[in-house]
C-alpha positions as CSV (number, residue, x, y, z in Angstrom):
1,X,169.4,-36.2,-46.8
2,X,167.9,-37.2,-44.1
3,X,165.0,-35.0,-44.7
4,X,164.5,-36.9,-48.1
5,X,163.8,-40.2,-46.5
6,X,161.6,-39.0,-43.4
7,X,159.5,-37.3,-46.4
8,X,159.6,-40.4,-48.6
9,X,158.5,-42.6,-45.7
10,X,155.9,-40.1,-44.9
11,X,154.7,-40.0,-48.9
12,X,155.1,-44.1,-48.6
13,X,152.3,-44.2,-45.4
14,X,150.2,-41.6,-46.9
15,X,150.0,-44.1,-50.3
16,X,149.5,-47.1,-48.5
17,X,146.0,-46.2,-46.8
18,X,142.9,-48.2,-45.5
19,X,141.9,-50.0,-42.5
20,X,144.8,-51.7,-40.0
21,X,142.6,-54.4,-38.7
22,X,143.9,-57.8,-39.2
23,X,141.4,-60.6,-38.5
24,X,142.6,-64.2,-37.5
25,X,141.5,-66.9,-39.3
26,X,141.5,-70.6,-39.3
27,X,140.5,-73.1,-41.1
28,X,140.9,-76.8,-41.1
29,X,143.1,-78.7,-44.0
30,X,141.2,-79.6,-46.7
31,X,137.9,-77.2,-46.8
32,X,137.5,-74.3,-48.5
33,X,138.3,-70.4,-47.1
34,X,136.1,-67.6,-47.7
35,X,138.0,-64.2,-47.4
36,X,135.4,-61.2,-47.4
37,X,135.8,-57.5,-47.9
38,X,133.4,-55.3,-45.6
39,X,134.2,-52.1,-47.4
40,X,132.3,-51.7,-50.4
41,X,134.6,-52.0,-53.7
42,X,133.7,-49.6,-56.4
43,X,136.7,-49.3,-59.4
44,X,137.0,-46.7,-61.7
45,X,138.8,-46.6,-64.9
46,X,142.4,-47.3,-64.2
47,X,141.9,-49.0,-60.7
48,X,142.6,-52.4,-60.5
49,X,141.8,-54.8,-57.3
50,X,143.9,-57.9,-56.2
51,X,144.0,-60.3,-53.3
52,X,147.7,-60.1,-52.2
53,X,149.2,-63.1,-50.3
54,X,152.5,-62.5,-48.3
55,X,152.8,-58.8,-49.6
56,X,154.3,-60.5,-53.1
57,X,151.8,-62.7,-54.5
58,X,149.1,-61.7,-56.1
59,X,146.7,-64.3,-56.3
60,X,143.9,-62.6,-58.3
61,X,143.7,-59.5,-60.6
62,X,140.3,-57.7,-61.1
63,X,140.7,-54.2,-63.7
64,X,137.9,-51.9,-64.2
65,X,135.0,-53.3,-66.6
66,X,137.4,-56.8,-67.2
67,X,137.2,-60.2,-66.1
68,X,139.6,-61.7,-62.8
69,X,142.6,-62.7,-63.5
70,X,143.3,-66.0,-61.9
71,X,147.5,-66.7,-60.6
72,X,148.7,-69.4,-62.7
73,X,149.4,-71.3,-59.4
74,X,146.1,-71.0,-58.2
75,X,144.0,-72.0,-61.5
76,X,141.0,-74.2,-60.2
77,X,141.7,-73.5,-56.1
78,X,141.0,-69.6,-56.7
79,X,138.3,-67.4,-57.6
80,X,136.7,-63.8,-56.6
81,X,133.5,-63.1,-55.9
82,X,132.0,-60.1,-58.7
83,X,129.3,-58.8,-56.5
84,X,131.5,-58.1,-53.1
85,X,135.4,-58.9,-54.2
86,X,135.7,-62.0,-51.7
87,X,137.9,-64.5,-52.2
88,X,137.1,-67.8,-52.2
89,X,140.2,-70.1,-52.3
90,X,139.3,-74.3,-52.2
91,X,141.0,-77.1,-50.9
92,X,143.8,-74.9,-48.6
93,X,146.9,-76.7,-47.5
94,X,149.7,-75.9,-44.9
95,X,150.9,-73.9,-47.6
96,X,148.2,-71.7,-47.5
97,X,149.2,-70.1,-44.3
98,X,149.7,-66.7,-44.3
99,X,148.7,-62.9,-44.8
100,X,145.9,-62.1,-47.2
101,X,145.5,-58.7,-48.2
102,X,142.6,-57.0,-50.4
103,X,143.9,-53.8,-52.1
104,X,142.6,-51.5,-54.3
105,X,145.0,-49.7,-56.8
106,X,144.9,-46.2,-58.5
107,X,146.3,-43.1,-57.5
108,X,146.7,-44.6,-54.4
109,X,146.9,-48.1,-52.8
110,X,144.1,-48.9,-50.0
111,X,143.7,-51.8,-47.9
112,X,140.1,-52.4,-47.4
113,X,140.8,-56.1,-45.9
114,X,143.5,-57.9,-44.0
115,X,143.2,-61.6,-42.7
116,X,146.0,-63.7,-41.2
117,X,145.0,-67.3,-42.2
118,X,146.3,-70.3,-40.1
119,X,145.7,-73.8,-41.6
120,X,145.4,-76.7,-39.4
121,X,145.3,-80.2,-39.1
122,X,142.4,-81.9,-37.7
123,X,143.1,-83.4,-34.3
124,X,144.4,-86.9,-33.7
125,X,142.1,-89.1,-31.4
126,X,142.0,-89.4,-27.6
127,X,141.9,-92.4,-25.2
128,X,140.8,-92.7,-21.8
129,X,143.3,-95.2,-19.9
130,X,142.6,-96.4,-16.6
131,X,146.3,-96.8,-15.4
132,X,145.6,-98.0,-11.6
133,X,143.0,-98.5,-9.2
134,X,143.2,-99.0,-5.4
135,X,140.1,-99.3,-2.7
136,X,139.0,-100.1,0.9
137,X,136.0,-100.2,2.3
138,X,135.3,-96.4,2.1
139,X,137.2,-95.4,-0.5
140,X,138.1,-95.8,-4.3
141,X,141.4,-94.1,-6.0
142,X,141.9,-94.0,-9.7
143,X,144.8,-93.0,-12.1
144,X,143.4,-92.6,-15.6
145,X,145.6,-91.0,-18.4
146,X,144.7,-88.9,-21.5
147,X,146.4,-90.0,-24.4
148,X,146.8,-88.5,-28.3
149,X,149.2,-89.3,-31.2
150,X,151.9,-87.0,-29.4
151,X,151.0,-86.2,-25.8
152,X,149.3,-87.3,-22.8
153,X,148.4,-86.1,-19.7
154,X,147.6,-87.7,-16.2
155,X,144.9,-87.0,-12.7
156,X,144.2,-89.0,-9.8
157,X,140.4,-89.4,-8.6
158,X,139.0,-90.4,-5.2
159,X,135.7,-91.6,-5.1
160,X,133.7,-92.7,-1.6
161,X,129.9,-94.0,-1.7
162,X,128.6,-90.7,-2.3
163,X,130.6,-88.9,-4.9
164,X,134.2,-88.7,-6.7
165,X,136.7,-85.7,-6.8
166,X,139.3,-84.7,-8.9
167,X,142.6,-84.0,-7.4
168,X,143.8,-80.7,-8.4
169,X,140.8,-80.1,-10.5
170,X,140.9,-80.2,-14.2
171,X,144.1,-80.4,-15.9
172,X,145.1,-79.2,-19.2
173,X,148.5,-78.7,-21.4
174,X,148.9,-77.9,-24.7
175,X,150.5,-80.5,-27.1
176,X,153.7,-80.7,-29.3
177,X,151.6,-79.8,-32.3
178,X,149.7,-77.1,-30.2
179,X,146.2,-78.4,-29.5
180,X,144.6,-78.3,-26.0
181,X,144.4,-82.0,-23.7
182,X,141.7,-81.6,-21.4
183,X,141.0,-84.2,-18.6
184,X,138.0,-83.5,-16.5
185,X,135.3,-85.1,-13.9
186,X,131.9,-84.7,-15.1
187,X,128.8,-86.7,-13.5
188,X,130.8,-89.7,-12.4
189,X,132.4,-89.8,-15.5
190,X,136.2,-89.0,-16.6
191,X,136.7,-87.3,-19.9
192,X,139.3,-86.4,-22.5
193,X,138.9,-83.6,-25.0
194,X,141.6,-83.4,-27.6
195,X,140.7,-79.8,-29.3
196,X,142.2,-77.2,-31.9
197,X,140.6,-73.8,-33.1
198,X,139.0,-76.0,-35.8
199,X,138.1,-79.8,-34.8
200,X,138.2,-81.8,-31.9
201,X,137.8,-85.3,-30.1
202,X,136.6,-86.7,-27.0
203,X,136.6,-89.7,-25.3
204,X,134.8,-90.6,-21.5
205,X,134.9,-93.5,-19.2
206,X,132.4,-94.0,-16.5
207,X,133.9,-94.4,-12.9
208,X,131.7,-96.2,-10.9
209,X,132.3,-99.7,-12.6
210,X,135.6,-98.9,-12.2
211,X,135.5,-98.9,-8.2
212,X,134.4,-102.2,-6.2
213,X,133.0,-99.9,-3.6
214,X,129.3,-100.8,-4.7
215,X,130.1,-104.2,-2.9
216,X,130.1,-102.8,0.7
217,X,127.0,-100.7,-0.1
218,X,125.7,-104.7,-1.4
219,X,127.3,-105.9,2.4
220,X,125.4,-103.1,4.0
221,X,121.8,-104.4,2.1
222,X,122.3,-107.7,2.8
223,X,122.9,-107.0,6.3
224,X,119.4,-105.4,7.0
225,X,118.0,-108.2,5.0
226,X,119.4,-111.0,7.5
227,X,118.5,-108.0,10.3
228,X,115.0,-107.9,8.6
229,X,114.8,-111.8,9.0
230,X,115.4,-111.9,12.6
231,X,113.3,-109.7,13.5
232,X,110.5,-111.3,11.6
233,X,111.2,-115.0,13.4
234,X,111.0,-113.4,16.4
235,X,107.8,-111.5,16.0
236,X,106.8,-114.9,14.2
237,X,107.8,-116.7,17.7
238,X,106.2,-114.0,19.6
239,X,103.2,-114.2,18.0
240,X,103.2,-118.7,18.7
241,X,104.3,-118.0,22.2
242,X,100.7,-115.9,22.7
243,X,98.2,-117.9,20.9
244,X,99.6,-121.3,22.7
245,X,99.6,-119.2,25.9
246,X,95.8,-118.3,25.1
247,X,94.9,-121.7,23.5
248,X,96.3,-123.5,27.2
249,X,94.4,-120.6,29.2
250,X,91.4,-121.4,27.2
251,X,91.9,-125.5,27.4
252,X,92.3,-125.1,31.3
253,X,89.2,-122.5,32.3
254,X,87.1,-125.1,29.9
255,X,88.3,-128.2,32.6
256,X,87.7,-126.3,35.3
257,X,84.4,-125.5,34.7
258,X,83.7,-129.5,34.2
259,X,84.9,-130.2,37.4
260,X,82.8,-127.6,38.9
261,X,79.8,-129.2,37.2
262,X,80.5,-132.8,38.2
């Protein structure tokens, strides 16, 4: 007994042959999928090809010399390629998800394609929200938060006159619904990318209007300009002091010499 099913299990693999490669695919709701088979499909009299969905559904036929058969479910979303056997299936829905097989049938069964098709919704948008902000004289710290239809993450950034860091670095989580939340410092600027396998979003904010710390750098300037000032009156003075002090040297030597002369 035993024997008996080992044997059938054995005759059940050795009918069942082809390539084991599954390839992952995904593809956002609403476009169309292309499913292609690399091997190259040649039937004889007898065969017959289909594109299997779930291992029970066939969603199209194809016999030797005859035209595709189309699954009465999938009349106008369907269709099969003549010249290479891909399938071609429009509009895809959640529904859609699943294993797609490409088999030939005769003697034998043989897989010559395998996909695993996983439908998804294109992302909700992000927004950048600055949540608090705090400074001194030397430095500017920020709370900004990532936000989506169902998640959001937070970072803190500290920014001085030079440059701005991000504490901990770059965060990321991965939503309810399974997309990636990115928040990240990039040139000054804090951004939010809201991403799936097949759409995404972004959204930035620039920092530097965000921190008052420009007005100690204005301080600073209009410092050296008062600086600038002084020193000018008093090279301005300077300047007075020498030509009165040649003018009167000049003025005096001249009444000298008239005395001298009288």
């Amino acid at each position: 007994m035993a024997f008996s099913v080992l044997l059938g299990a054995f005759c059940a693999l050795q009918l069942w042959e082809g390539s084991s490669a599954v390839t992952t695919v995904f593809v956002q709701k609403g476009n169309d999928l292309r499913l292609d088979v690399q091997e190259h499909v040649k039937l004889e009299e007898g065969d017959s090809f289909k594109w299997r969905f779930n291992n029970s559904i066939n969603v199209v036929r194809l016999f030797y010399n005859n035209n595709p058969i189309i699954n009465p479910t999938y009349k106008g979303r369907a269709d099969v390629s003549p010249q290479n056997h891909s399938l071609i299936l429009k509009n895809v829905q959640q529904s859609d998800s699943g294993d797609y097989t490409a088999v030939i049938s005769g003697d034998k069964e043989q897989r010559v394609a395998e996909y695993k098709v996983i439908i998804q919704d294109p992302v909700s948008p992000v927004d950048v929200t600055v949540k608090s902000v705090s400074t001194s004289t030397e430095s500017c710290n920020l709370t900004v938060s990532c936000t989506t239809q169902d998640s959001h993450i937070h970072s803190t950034l500290r920014c001085d006159n030079q440059s701005c860091k991000q504490e901990g670095g770059e965060r990321s989580e991965t939503t309810t619904s399974g997309s990636s939340l990115r928040i990240y410092l990039l040139n000054d600027s804090i951004i939010c990318n809201h991403s799936n396998q097949v759409s995404w979003t972004t959204d930035l904010r620039e920092i530097r209007p965000l921190c008052p710390i420009k007005s100690v750098t204005n301080g600073s300037t209009a410092t050296n300009v008062w600086i600038w000032i002084v020193v000018f009156c008093l090279l301005a003075l300077c300047v007075v002091a020498l030509v009165f002090g040649l003018y009167t040297a000049v003025r005096k030597s001249k009444s000298q010499c008239i005395t001298v002369l009288m």
